[in-house]
N, C-alpha and C positions, 0 to 999 in steps of 0.2 A: 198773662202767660206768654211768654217770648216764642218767634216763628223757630221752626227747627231747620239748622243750616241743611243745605246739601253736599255732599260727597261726590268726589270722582271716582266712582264705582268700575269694580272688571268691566258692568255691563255697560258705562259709558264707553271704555277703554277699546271696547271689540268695536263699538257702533263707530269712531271715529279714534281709528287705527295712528293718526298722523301727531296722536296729545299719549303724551304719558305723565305718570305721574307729581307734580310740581313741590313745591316748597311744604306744603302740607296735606293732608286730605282733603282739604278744601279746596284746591290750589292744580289745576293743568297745564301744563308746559306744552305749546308748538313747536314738534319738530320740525319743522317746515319754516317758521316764521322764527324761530328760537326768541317767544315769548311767553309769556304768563295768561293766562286769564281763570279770574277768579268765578269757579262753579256755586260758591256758598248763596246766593241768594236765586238767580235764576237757574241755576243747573244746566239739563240739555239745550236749554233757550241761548243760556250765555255760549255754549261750546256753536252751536247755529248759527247764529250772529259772527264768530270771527270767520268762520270757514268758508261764507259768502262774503265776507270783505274785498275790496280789492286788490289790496296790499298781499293777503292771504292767497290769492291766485295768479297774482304776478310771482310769487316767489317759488311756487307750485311749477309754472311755465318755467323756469330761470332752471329749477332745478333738473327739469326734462332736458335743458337742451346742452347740459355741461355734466361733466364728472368730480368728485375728488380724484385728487392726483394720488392719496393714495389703493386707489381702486387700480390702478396702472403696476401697481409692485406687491408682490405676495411673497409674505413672509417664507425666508428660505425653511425652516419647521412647520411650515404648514400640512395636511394631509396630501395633498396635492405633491407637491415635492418631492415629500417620503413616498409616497407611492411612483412616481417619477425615477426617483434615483435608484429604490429596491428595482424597477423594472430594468434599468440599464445596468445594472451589480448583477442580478439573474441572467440575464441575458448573455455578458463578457463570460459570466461564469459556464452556461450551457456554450458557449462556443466553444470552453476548455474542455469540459468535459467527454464533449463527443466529436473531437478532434477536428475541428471544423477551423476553415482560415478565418481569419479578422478579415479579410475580403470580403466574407458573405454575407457583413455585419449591415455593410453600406446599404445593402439590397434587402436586409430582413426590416430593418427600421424605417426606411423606407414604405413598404409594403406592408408594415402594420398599421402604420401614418394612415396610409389609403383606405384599409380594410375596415377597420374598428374608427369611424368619423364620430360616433356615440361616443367615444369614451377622451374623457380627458387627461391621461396617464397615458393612452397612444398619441393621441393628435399631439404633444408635445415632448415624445422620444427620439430623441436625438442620440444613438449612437453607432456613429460609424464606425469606422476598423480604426480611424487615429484614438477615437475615445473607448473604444473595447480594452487595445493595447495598454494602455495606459491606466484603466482600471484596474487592469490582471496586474500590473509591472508596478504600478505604483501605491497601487492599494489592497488588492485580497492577497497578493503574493506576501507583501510585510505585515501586512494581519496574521497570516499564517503564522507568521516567525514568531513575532511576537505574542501569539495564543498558546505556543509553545513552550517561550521562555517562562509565562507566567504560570504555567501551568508546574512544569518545573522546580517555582519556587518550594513548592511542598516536597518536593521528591528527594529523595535522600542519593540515588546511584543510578547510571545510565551506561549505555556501554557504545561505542562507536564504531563504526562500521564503513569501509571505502574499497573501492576498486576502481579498476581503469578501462575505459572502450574509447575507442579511434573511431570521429564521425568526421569521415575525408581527412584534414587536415588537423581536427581539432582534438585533444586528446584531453577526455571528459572525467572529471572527477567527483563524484555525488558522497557525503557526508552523511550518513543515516544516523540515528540515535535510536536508543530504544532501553523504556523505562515501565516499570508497574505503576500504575493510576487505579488502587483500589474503587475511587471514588467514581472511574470513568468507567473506560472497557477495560480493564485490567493491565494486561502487557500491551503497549503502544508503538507503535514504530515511525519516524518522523525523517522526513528529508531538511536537515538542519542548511545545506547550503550545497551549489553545483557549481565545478570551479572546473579553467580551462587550464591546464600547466603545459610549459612547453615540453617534459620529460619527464618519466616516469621512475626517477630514482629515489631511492630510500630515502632521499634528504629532503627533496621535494615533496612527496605526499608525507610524511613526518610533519614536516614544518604547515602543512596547509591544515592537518588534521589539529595540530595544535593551537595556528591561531584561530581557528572556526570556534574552537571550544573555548579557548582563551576569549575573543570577542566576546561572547554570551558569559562570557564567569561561569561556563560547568565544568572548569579544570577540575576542582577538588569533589565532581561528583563524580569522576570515569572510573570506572573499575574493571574495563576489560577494553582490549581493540581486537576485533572480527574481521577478518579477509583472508584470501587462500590461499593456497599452500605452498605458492611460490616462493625463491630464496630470499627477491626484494621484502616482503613483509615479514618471515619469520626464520630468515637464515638456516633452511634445512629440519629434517627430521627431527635434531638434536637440539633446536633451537639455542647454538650458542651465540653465546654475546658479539655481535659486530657489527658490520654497516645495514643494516636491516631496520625498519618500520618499527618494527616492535622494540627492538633496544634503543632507537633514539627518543620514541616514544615515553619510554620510561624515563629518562634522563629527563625530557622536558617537561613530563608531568611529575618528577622527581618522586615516583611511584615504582620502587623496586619491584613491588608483589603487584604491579598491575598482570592481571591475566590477558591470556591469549587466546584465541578460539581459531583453528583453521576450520575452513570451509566441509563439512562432514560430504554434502552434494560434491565437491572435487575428489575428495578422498574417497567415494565410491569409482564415481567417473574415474579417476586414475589406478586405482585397483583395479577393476575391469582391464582397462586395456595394458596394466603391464601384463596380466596375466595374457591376454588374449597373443601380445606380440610375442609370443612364443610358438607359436603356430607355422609352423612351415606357408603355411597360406594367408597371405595378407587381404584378409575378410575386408577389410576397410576400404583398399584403393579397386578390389574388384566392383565393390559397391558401389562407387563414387563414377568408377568407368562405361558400367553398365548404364546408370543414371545419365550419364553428359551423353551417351553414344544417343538416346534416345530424346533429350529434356527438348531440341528448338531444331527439330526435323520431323515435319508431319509426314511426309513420305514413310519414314520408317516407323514411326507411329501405329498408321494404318497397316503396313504389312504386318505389323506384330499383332495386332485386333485381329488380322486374317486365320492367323497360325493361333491364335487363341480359341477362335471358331472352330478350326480345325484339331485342336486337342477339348474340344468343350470345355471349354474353360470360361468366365467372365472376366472380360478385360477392365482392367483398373490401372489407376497412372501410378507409374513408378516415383516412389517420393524421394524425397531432398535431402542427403546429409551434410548436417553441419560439421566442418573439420575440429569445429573451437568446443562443441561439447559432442562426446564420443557416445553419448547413450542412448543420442539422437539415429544413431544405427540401427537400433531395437525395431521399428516400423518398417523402416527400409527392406531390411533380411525378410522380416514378417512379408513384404508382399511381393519380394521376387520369390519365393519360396511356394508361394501362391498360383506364381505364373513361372513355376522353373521347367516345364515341359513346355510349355511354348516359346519361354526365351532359348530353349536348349535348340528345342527343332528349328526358330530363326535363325542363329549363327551359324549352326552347321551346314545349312542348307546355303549362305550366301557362300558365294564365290571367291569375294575378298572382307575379311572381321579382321579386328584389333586383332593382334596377335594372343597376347595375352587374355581375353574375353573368351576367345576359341578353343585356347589351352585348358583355360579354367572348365570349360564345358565338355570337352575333350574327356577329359578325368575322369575314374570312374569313381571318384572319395569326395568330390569338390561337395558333392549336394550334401554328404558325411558331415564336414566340415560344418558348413551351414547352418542344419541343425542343432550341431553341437552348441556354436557360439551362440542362436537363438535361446536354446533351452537355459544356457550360463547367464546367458541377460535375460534371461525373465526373473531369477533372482533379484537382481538388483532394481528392473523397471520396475515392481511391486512396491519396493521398497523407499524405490527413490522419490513419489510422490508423498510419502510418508515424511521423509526427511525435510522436505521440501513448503511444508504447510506453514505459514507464515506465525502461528503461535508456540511453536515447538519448545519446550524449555530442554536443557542440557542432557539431565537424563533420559526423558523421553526420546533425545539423538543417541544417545548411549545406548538403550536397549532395541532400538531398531538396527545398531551398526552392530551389535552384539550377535542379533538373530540371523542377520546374514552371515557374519561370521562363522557362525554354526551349524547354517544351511550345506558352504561350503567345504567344514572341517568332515560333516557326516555324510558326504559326495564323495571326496577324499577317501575316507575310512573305508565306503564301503564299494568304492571303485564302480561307482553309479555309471553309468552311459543311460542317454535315452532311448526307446525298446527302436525309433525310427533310425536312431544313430546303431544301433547294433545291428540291425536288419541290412543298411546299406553296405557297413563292411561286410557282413557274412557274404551277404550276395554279390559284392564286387570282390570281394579278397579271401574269400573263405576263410581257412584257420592256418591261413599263411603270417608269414613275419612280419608282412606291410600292416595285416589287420591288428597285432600286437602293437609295434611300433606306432602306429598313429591311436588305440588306445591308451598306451605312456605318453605319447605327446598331449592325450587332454585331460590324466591325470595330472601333470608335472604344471598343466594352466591351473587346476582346482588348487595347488600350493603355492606356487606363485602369487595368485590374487589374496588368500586367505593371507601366506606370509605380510603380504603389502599392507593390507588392512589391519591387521594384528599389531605391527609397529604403527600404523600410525592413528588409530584410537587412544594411544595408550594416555592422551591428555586428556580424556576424559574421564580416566581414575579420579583424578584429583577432585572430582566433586561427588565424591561416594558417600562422604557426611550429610550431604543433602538426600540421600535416599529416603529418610522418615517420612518424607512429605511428598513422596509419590505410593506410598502403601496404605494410603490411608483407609482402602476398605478394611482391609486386618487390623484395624485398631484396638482389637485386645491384645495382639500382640508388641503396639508400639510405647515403648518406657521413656519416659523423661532421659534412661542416659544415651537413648542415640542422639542424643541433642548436642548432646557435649563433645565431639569432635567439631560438630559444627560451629558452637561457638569458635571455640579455636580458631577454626579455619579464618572466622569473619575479624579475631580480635588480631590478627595478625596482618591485618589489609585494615586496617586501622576502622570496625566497625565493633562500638564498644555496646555490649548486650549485659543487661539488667541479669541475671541468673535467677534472683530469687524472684521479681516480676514474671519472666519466661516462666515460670516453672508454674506460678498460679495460673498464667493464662494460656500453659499449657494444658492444665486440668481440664478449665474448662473449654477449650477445643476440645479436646479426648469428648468431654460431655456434648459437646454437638455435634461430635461423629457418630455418637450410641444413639442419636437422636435417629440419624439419617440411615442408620443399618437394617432397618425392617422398613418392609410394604413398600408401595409402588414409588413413594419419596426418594426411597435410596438407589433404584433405579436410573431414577431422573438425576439423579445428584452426582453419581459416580460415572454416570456414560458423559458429564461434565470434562470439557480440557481441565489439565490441571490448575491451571493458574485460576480458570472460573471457576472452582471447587472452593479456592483460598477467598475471590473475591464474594463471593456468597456468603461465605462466614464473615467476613471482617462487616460486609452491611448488615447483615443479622444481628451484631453485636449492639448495643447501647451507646457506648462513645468508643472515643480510642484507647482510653486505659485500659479495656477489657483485652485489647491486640498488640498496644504501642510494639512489643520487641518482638513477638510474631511477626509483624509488618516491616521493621528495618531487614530480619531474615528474608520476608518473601522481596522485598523492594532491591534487595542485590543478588538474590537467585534470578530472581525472572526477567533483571535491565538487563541479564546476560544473554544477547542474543547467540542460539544453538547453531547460527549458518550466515552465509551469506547471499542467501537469495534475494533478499528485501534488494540488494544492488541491484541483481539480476533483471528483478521488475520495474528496477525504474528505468537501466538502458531499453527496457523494452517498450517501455513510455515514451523516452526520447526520440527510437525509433520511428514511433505512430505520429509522433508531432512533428518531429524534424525532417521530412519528406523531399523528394526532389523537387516536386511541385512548389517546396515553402523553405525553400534554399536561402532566401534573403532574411532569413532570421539569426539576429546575433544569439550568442552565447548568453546576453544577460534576458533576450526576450524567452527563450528558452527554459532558462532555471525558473523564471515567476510563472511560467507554464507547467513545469512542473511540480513545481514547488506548492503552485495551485491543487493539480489534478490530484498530485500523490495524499498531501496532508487532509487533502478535502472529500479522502476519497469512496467513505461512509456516508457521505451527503449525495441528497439527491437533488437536484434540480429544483424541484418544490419545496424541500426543506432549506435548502440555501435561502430562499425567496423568504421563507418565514424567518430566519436567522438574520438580515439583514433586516428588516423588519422592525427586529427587535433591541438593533444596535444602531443609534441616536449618531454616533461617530464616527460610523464606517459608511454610513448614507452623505452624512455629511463630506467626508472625503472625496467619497466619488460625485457629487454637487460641483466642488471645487474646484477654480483652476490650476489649483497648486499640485495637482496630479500631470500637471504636463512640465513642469518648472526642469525634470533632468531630461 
């Protein structure tokens, strides 16, 4: 009977860590010595024997006192890394986000270096203000663009959107886009690019708006250009054909029926105050005089807090209006109106006042006046945040520009005054001719504004075929033929729709709106924006054939943005970042700071940090040197 061999067993493997397994089971390989020895006849004995050799412990020694060379370079995918490069990608990114200089950067990585000596993702953060810039400007800013374009690729219609603001010298032009993403958040809004021109003429922002879109290839997705209500963008009330934004626009996107949106927020704002400049009393510049008389002299400050005391009154600071938006008046009126017994008793009682400040106070109708235009703009301030909401779709602007409309037709009608406005004539003008006369003067404002508004709504007629798809709680009363203007309207703008498709998958919508009309579902479902109404259903559905021409309908109602505020909020962003303190930033550092903040601007700090994380190429970029090459 033949001896039985031995094996290099786990348990020999744990007791002498330096042998793994060799040529066979019979068979231990030195790590250390990189050789062989055969366990088959003595076993632990034979593994004993090499490890006290002396060969076996010179090489032991040799390896303590040297490295591999490659223990000196670590794979740029390694954890280490990627958690390196996510920390300096988060980091540029929280500088953007809470408006912080690239100066501060030198000083926070630094002082994380120090803080955290435990971790090895700080001990090797390196990024100062040259490599923050540089991350924003050469990598998340073109991430941006490009998460866009590809995003895009599925979208069928998009609408474009521009205006113009003067920062000192530089005269600023931001490109907004805005498209339905059933798949994402629904309606989207995107800062496509931010451009410096030296002039603001119809040929120039035409021509910039076109190659923006031309560059990316979403020429033949626009179906509408958004901005206000200026001659430059849409040539008048009338919008005839001529040197204007919107006609060369068409010419270059060879889009006769491209549509047009003026700004619905101006066309309140300018209703308001043509109505208002009718006014024997210019409310505006008394406003603005009051405000500078007091804004950067503490002296008179103090004495108006005194006479404030002295009427009991709580003193509060007079705010600021803006000349360039006139609704910005509404707060203003509201808090001298506050303190109009104390402003009255200070100018009367000085010595020497504005002239005009004195007169105004003087008056016994001035405080009349006031109220009036207060109570006339609270119309509109209700409204105007309404207008104002960044997912608004077209009707939805329609029927809030509609209700003020009507606010002021049935003010009008019924020769409303407010009871404080009637009280101050009685009591200063009794049932004389002055207190008549300055009642015609603020009916003849409730016409004036209505008329102004009235003509210029009337572009939002044209999308009344879209009305089926904001009534959707009354869905027994909605038929397959309100649909059928619509078609129309979309076959005519070159968007060709299935009819006998639409019509099956019109059914079953119908059918998942009878789903959502009882108990507390339908509640939740209808107090939904509208666009999240549409997106709810289309994921509901099983694939796209259940929606397909449903979706080309919602994918060109809702790319059409209702306003142009999204501009509005990005010069406000530029604002915050472009400061006096951070003067030495160009134009193109600028746009990749925006272009950062604005598109990124559902993400948080933390979630950024897990989004890079998870993107292999975007870590890598910012790794690279090739982020400093422009």
């Amino acid at each position: 009977m033949s001896k039985r061999k031995c094996k290099f067993t786990e348990v020999l493997r744990a007791k002498y860590p330096c042998f793994t397994k060799g040529r066979d089971d019979f068979d231990a390989k030195c790590s250390i010595c990189d050789c062989h020895v055969d366990v088959s006849n003595k076993g632990t004995i034979a593994l004993e024997r090499h490890v006290t050799t002396e060969k076996h412990k010179k090489m032991i020694r040799a390896a303590s006192s040297s490295s591999k060379v490659t223990n000196y370079f670590q794979s740029p995918y390694s954890m280490t890394h990627r958690n390196i490069h996510a920390a300096e990608g988060v980091l540029a990114f929280h500088t953007v986000k809470h408006h912080q200089s690239y100066n501060s950067m030198t000083c926070t990585a630094s002082l994380t270096r120090k803080m955290f000596t435990d971790s090895e993702t700080a001990k090797n953060l390196k990024c100062g203000k040259t490599k923050t810039e540089a991350i924003i400007n050469q990598v998340v800013a073109p991430h941006a663009i490009t998460t866009i374009i590809e995003t895009l690729k599925n979208i069928s219609c998009l609408s474009v959107a521009t205006d113009a603001s003067n920062h000192g010298a530089e005269k600023l032009f931001p490109i907004m886009i805005q498209y339905f993403n059933w798949t994402g958040n629904g309606i989207e809004t995107k800062l496509l690019d931010l451009q410096s021109l030296p002039n603001e003429t119809s040929l120039s922002i035409a021509h910039l708006v076109y190659e923006t879109l031309n560059t990316h290839q979403l020429t033949p997705k626009c179906v509408a250009f958004i901005g206000d209500n200026a001659n430059v963008n849409f040539g008048g009330i009338n919008r005839n054909p001529g040197q204007n934004v919107f006609t060369r626009l068409k010419e270059s996107l060879k889009k006769e029926n491209l549509i047009g949106i003026g700004c619905p927020a101006h066309i309140m704002h300018n209703s308001l105050r043509h109505g208002v400049d009718l006014m024997k009393l210019d409310v505006e510049s008394i406003i603005l005089k009051i405000f500078n008389y007091f804004s950067v002299y503490t002296v008179r400050t103090e004495a108006l807090k005194e006479f404030c005391d002295y009427v009991e009154l709580n003193y509060q600071p007079l705010l600021r209006h803006s000349k360039t938006r006139w609704l910005s008046l509404f707060p203003c009126i509201e808090r001298i109106l506050k303190l109009y017994p104390a402003l009255k008793e200070y100018f009367l009682s000085q010595r020497i006042s504005p002239y005009i400040i004195k007169t105004f106070f003087e008056s016994s109708t001035s405080e009349a006046y006031l109220w009036f235009t207060h109570s006339l703009m609270s119309i509109y301030q209700a409204n105007l945040a309404k207008v104002e909401e960044e997912h608004n779709s077209l009707l939805e602007i329609s029927k809030i520009l509609q209700s003020v409309l009507r606010m002021l037709q049935n003010r009008r009608n019924d020769k409303f005054l407010p009871l404080r406005v009637r009280q101050l004539l009685r009591d200063n003008c009794g049932e004389n001719e002055e207190a008549e006369s300055i009642s015609n003067e603020f009916f003849s404002v409730y016409e004036a504004c209505e008329n102004y508004l009235k003509e210029w709504i009337k572009p939002f007629d044209d999308f009344k075929c879209f009305e089926w798809m904001t009534v959707l709680k009354e869905n027994e009363n909605l038929k397959y033929e309100a649909l059928v203007p619509c078609i129309e309207f979309l076959s005519i703008r070159g968007v060709e729709i299935d009819d006998a498709k639409l019509h099956d998958q019109f059914c079953s919508f119908i059918s998942f709106l009878k789903s959502k009309s009882d108990g507390d579902s339908a509640d939740k479902y209808y107090d939904l924006k509208l666009y999240e109404q549409w997106t709810m259903y289309f994921k509901s559905a099983k694939n796209i054939e259940y929606f397909s021409e449903l979706l080309k309908i919602c994918e060109f109602y809702f790319s059409i943005s209702a306003h142009n505020a999204n501009v509005e909020r990005v010069f406000s962003l530029i604002n915050t970042q472009w400061t006096k303190e951070r003067n030495r930033l160009s134009v193109e550092s600028v746009k990749a700071l925006i272009l950062t903040q604005y598109n990124f601007k559902n993400m948080s700090c933390e979630d950024f940090y897990n989004y890079l994380l998870k993107n292999q190429e975007l870590l890598t970029k910012i790794g690279s040197s090739a982020k400093y090459d422009d």
